[in-house]
VODRENDO-297462 format. One line per 8 residues: number of its first residue (from 1); their letters; for each residue x, y, z of C-alpha. Coordinates in steps of 0.5 Angstrom, whole numbers, plus 500, padded with zeros to 3 digits. Layout:
BEGIN
NUM	A	X Y Z | ...
This chain:
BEGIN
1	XXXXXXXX	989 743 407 | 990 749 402 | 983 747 398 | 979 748 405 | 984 754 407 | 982 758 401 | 975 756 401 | 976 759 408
9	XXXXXXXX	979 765 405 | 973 767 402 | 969 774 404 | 964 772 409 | 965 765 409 | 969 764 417 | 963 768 421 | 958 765 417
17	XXXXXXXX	961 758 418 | 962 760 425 | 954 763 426 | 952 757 423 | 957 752 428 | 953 755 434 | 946 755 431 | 947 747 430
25	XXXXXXXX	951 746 436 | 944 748 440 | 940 742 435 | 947 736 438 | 945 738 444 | 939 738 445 | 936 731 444 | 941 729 450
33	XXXXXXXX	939 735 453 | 932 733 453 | 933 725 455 | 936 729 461 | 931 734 463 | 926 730 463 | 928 723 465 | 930 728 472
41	XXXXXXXX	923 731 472 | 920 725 472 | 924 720 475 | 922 715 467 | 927 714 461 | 920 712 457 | 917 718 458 | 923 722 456
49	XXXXXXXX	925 717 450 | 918 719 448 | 918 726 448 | 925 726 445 | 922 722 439 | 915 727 438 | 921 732 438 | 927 729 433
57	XXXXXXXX	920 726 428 | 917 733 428 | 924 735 427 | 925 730 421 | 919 730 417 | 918 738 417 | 925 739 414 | 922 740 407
65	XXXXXXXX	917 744 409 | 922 749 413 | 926 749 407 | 921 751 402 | 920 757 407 | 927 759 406 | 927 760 399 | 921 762 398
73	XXXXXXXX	921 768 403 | 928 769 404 | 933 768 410 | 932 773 414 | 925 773 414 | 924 766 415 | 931 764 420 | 929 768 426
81	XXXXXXXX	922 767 427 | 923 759 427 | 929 761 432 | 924 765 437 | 919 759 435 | 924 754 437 | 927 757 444 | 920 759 446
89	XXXXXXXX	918 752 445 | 924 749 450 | 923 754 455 | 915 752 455 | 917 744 456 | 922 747 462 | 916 750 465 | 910 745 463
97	XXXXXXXX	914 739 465 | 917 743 472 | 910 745 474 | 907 738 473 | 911 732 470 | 905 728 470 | 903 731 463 | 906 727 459
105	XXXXXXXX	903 729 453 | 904 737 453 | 912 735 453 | 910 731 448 | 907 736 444 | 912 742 445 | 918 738 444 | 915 736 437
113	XXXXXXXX	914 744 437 | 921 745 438 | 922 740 432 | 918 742 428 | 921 750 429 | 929 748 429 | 932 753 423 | 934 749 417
121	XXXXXXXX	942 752 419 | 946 746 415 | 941 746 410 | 941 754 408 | 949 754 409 | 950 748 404 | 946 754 400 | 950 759 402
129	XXXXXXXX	957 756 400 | 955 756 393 | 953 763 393 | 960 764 397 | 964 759 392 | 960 758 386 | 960 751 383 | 965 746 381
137	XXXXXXXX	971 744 385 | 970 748 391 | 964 747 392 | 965 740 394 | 970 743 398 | 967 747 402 | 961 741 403 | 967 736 406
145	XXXXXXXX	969 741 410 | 962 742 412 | 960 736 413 | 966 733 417 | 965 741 422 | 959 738 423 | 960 731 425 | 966 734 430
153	XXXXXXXX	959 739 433 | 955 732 434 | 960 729 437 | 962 735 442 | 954 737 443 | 952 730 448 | 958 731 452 | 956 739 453
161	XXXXXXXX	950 736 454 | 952 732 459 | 956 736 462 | 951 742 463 | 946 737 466 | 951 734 472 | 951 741 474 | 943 743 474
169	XXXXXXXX	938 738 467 | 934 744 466 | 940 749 464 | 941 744 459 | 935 745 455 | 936 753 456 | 942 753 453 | 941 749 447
177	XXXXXXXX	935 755 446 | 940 760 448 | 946 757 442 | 939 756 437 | 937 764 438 | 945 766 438 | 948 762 432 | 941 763 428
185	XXXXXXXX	941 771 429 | 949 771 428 | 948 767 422 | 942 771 418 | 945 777 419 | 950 776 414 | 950 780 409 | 950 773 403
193	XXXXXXXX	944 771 408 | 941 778 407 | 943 777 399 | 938 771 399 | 931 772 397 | 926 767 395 | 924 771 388 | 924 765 383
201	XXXXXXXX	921 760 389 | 915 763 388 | 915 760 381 | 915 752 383 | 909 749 383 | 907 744 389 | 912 739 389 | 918 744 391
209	XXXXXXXX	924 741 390 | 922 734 389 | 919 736 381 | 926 736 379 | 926 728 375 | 933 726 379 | 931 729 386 | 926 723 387
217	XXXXXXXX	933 718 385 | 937 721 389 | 933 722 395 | 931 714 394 | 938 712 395 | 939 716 400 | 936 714 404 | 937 706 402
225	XXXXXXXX	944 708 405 | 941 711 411 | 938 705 413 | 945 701 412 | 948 706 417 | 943 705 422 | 944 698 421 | 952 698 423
233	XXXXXXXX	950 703 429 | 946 697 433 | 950 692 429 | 957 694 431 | 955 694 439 | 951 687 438 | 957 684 433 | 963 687 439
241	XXXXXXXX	958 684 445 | 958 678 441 | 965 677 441 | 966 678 448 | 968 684 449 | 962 689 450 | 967 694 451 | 968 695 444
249	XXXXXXXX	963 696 441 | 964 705 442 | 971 703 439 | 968 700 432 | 962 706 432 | 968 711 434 | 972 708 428 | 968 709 423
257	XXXXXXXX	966 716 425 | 974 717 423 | 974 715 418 | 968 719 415 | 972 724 418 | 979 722 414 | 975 720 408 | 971 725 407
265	XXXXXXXX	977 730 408 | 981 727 403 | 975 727 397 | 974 734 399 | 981 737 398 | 981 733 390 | 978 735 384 | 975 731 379
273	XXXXXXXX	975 731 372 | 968 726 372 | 961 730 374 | 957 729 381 | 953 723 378 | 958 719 375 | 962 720 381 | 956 718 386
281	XXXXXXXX	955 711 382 | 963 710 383 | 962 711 389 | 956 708 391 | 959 701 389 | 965 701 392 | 961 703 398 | 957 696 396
289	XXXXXXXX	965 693 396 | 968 696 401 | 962 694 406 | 961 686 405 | 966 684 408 | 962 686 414 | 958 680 415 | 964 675 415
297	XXXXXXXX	971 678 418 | 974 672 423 | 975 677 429 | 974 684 432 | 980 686 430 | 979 685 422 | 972 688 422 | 975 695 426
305	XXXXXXXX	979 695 419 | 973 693 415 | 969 700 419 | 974 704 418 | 974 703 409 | 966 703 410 | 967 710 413 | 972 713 409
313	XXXXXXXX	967 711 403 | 961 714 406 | 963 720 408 | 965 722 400 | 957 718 398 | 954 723 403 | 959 729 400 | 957 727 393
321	XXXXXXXX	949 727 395 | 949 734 397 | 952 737 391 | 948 733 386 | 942 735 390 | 944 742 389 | 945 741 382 | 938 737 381
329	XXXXXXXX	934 742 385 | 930 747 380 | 931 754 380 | 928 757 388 | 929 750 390 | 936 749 393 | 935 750 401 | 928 744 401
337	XXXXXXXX	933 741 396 | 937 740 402 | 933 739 407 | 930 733 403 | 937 729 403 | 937 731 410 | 930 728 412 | 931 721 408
345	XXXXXXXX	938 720 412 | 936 722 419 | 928 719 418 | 932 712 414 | 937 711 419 | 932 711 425 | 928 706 422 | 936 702 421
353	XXXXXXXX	937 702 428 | 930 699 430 | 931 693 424 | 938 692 426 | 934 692 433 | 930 687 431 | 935 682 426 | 941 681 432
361	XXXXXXXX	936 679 436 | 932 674 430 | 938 672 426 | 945 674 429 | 951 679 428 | 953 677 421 | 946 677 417 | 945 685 420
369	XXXXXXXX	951 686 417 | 950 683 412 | 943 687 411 | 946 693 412 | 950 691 405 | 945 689 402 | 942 695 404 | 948 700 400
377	XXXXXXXX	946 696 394 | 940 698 394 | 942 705 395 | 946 703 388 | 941 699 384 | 936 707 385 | 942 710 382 | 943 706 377
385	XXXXXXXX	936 705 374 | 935 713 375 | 943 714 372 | 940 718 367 | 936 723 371 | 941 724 376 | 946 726 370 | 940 731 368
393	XXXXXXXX	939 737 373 | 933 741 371 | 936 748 372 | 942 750 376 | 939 752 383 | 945 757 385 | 946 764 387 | 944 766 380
401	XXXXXXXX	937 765 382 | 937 766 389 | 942 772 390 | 939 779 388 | 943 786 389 | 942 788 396 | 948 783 399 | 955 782 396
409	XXXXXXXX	956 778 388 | 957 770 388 | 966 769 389 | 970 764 386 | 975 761 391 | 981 763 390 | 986 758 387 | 990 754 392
């Protein structure tokens, strides 16, 4: 724990970390919030599972675009208007669909207004721990340390949720905006946000982040990946239906989530010698090795120990995949470099969700699983072939691009 103590150590970093926390607190709670809200107001789930999803697609594919606002106008200028945006957005849905829930379609719409307008907090922050902790060791500390603190928030967000919505679904809604406007004000008034203009994104071209050679490989891997994780969250509820004890499905779900977590801790704490490219490759192939197995363990048992290694491995994939994009992303790039990872998870595992749907149905547990590993390899066989580009970066995105004089310089970690 002494890598994630010192990371923590570092000046500014806790209250930012916490801002940002809070901030992203509101975006897990919102899609149970508004599945909740809605499905009350109208007495249907259809109506709700529609307007969650013009909400989270709108979310989704909008990210880079949220990015590319990030850097290239600055923190400050660009997180708090999108915060205002995104609370006015919910708290227009509560009014619309209070006062006609027939309406369907102005839901729908201002659902996808709150999606597009949720601020790029875990995308800015990755930005920001390379102004805080530099490049090298410490920076894939303090992307571990992230990554696991915001799987413990999106598993903390539904159950507020819930618990919020039992006593009244509207307040809901209205707390999740409120989080939104609290974490994102805290958050940009740092002083490293406030450090972080947009000056060398104004010299990128159309592209953005994407005109760095390896960013299109290692979003395609990605997001390979992300269908696999779609796949085995379906699949691991029909694999424990159909062996009889439907109950074990969240078991398996949950399982894997430790993993990640303990996984991810781990690899986090390490230093290593070999760079993020060759260490993504290593990894993506013992993930291909790891996750086989899946699709012909004997019983629930031994696939539950299956799904703890797959998620150990992938948690450190996902860590490595932040560094690489912050590596390869072109100086004035680095937000909407990572809001690109993010939308190729987050896009990639909903289309895995609804193709594990399809194949359980169509041709049983184990060729879904079995897909899903044939999916990791796929992820690995992009990286393989574009292995040249991803140990290649164009420019180094970091502070020294972004940072001007009006905050505090970048700072080396202390040693552990």
């Amino acid at each position: 724990m002494r890598s994630y103590l010192a990371v923590l150590r570092v000046r500014h970093a806790r209250p930012l970390l916490v801002a940002a926390l809070v901030g992203r607190l509101s975006f897990a709670m919102g899609t149970v919030a508004l599945v909740l809200f809605v499905q009350h107001a109208t007495g249907s789930f259809a109506v709700a599972g529609v307007v969650s999803a013009a909400a989270f697609l709108a979310n989704g594919l909008l990210a880079p675009v949220r990015g590319r606002l990030v850097d290239r106008y600055g923190l400050r200028r660009t997180l708090p208007s999108l915060a205002v945006g995104y609370a006015a957005a919910l708290v227009g849905l509560v009014v619309a669909v209070s006062a006609d829930p027939a309406n369907t379609l102005a839901a729908a719409g201002l659902a996808a207004a709150a999606g597009a307008a949720a601020p790029p907090l875990a995308a800015s922050m990755r930005a920001l721990w390379m102004a805080l902790v530099g490049q090298g060791a410490a920076l894939q500390t303090a992307y571990a340390l992230d990554a696991v603190l915001e799987e413990a928030i999106f598993t903390l967000g539904p159950l507020l949720a819930g618990l919020v919505a039992a006593i009244n679904p509207t307040a809901g809604l209205l707390v999740a905006a409120g989080l939104g406007l609290a974490g994102t004000a805290a958050f940009a008034a740092s002083p490293t946000a406030g450090a972080w203009s947009g000056r060398a994104a104004r010299q990128v071209g159309w592209a953005g982040a994407m005109t760095g050679p390896g960013m299109p490989v290692l979003v395609a891997s990605v997001a390979a990946v992300a269908v696999a994780i779609g796949v085995w969250e379906l699949g691991l509820v029909a694999a424990a239906r159909s062996g009889g004890t439907p109950a074990m499905g969240g078991v398996l779900v949950a399982l894997m989530a430790l993993g990640s977590a303990v996984g991810g801790l781990w690899y986090g704490a390490h230093r290593w010698r070999r760079p993020a490219s060759q260490r993504f490759l290593i990894l993506l192939g013992l993930a291909v090795l790891v996750c086989a197995p899946m699709a012909i363990t004997p019983s629930l048992l031994a696939l539950a120990v299956v799904v703890i290694a797959v998620g150990a491995v992938i948690a450190p994939v996902t860590s490595t995949a932040n560094v690489l994009a912050a590596e390869l992303a072109p100086a004035g790039t680095l937000t909407e470099a990572a809001t690109w990872v993010s939308t190729a998870t987050n896009v990639m595992v909903a289309a895995g969700v609804a193709l594990a749907g399809v194949l359980a149905d169509r041709v049983g547990v184990s060729w879904t699983l079995a897909a899903a590993a044939a999916w990791v390899a796929v992820g690995l066989l992009v990286a393989v072939a574009g292995r040249g580009r991803l140990a290649h970066p164009v420019a180094v995105a970091g502070p020294a691009h972004a940072l001007t004089g009006d905050g505090d310089p970048p700072q080396q970690c202390p040693p552990p």
